[in-house]
LOTI-533732 format. One line per 10 residues: number of its first residue (from 1); their letters; for each residue x negated, y, z negated of C-alpha. Coordinates in steps of 0.001 Angstrom, whole numbers, m for minus. Last residue first. Layout:
<atoms>
NUM	A	X:Y:Z; ... $
</atoms>
This chain:
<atoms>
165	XXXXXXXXXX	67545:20220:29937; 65523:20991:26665; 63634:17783:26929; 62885:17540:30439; 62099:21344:30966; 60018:21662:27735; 58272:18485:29237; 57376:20544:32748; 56670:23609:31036; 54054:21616:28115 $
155	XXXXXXXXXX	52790:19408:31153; 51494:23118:33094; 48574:21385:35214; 45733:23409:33369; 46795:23294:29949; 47212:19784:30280; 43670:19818:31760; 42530:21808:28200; 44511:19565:26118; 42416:16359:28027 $
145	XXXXXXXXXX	39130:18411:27529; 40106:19546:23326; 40961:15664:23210; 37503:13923:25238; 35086:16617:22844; 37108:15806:19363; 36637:11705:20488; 32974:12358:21134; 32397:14390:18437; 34287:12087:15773 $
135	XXXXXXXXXX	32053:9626:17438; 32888:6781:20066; 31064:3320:19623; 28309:2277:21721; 25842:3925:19326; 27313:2446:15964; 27020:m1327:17645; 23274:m619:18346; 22771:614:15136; 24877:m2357:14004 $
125	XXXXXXXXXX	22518:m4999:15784; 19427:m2892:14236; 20558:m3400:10951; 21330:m7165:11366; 17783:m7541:12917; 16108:m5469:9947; 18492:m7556:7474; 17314:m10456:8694; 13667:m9398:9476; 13777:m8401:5387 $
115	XXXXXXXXXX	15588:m11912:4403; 12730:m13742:6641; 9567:m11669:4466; 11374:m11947:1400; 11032:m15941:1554; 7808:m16122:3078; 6765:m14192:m277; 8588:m16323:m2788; 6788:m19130:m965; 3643:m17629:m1538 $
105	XXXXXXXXXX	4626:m16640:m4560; 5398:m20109:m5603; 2023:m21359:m3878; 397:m19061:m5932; 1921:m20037:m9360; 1397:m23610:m8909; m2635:m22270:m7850; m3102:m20242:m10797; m1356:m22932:m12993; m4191:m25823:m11681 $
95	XXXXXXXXXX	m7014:m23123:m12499; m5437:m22618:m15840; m5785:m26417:m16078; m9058:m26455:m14970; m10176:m23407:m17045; m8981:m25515:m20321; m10775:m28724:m19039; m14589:m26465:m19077; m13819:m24967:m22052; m13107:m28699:m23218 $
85	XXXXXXXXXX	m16521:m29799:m21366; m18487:m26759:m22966; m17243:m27148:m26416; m18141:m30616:m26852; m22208:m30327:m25987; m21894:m27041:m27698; m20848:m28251:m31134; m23108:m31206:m30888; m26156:m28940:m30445; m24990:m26374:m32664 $
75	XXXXXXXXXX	m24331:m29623:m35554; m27834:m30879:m34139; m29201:m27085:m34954; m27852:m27383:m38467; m29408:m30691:m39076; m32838:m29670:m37985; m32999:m26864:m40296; m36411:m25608:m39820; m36511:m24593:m43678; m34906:m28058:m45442 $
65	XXXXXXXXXX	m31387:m29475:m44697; m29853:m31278:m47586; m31846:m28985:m50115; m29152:m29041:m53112; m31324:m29493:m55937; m33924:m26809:m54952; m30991:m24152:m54486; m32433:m21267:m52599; m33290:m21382:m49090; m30897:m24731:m48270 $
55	XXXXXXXXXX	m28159:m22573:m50292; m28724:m19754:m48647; m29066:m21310:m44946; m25709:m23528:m45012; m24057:m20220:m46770; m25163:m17869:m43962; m24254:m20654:m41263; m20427:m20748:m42559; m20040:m17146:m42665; m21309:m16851:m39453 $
45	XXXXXXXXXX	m19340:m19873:m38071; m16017:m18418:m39803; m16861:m15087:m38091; m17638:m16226:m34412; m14205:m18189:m34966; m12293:m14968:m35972; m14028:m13128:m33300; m11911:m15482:m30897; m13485:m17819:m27700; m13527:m21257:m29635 $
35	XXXXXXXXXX	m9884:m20783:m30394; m8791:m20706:m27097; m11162:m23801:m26360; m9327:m25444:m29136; m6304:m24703:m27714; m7037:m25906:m24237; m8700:m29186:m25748; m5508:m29917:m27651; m3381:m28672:m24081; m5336:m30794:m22316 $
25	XXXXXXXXXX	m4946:m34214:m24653; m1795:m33965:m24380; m1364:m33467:m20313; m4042:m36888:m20512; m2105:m38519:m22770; m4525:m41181:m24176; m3758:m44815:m24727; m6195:m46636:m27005; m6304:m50519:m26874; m5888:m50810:m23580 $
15	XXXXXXXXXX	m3970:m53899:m21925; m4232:m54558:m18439; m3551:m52934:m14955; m1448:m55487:m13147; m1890:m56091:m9288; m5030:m58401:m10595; m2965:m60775:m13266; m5237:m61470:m16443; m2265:m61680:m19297; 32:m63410:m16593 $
5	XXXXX	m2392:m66583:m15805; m4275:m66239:m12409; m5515:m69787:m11880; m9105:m70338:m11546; m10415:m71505:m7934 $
</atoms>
């Protein structure tokens, strides 16, 4: 059996030549795909297409790409065959976003939901509090009925009595 030696050990991914951030190398393809969905790129490609067609129409000297123009449909082809996998990226990223933001307002959500029982609980704990407690009423109602049987039994004769000797 062949000895591992440290440049070809198995636990240990090896060297690559090209190293590609792959958060990097979303946010390019995200911006191109941004770009690939504006009226100002629609516009530089027409302009762009007009002139390839004029001057293959027109100049005799300059016919790179005669009448069916097979070159300019490879550059379409080309152009769509990398467009659609970086439109493609972009939406998975947003899709990955959508779903961080969801879970935070989910969470957000559960969050709200256990302060508003709190504070229902709490509100209904000093409702109950309020009601076992004795109103203005309640206290005015229990004096003007104690100074009514005071009244009644004569106490303002018998202090007057006391104090005034």
């Amino acid at each position: 059996m062949p000895e591992v030696t440290p440049r070809r050990q198995l636990d240990r991914p090896g060297r690559r030549p090209f190293e590609l951030d792959p958060d990097g190398f979303a946010k390019l393809s995200e911006r191109i795909a941004r770009f690939l969905g504006t009226g100002r790129f629609l516009a530089i490609q027409t302009v762009l297409v007009v002139v390839w067609i004029a001057i293959n129409l027109t100049a005799a000297s300059l016919r790179w790409d005669p009448y069916p123009f097979i070159l300019l449909n490879l550059a379409f082809s080309t152009q769509a065959a990398y467009a659609a996998p970086l439109i493609l990226l972009a939406q998975n990223r947003q899709d990955d976003r959508d779903r961080v933001s969801l879970d935070e307002d989910r969470t957000r959500a559960e969050r709200t939901k256990a302060d508003t029982e709190y504070i229902a609980r709490e509100l209904a704990a000093l409702r109950l509090a309020v009601g076992e407690m004795a109103t203005r009423d309640y206290l005015r109602g229990e004096l003007d009925r104690l100074a009514d049987r005071l009244v009644e039994d004569d106490v303002p004769a018998r202090v007057s009595r006391r104090v005034g000797g």
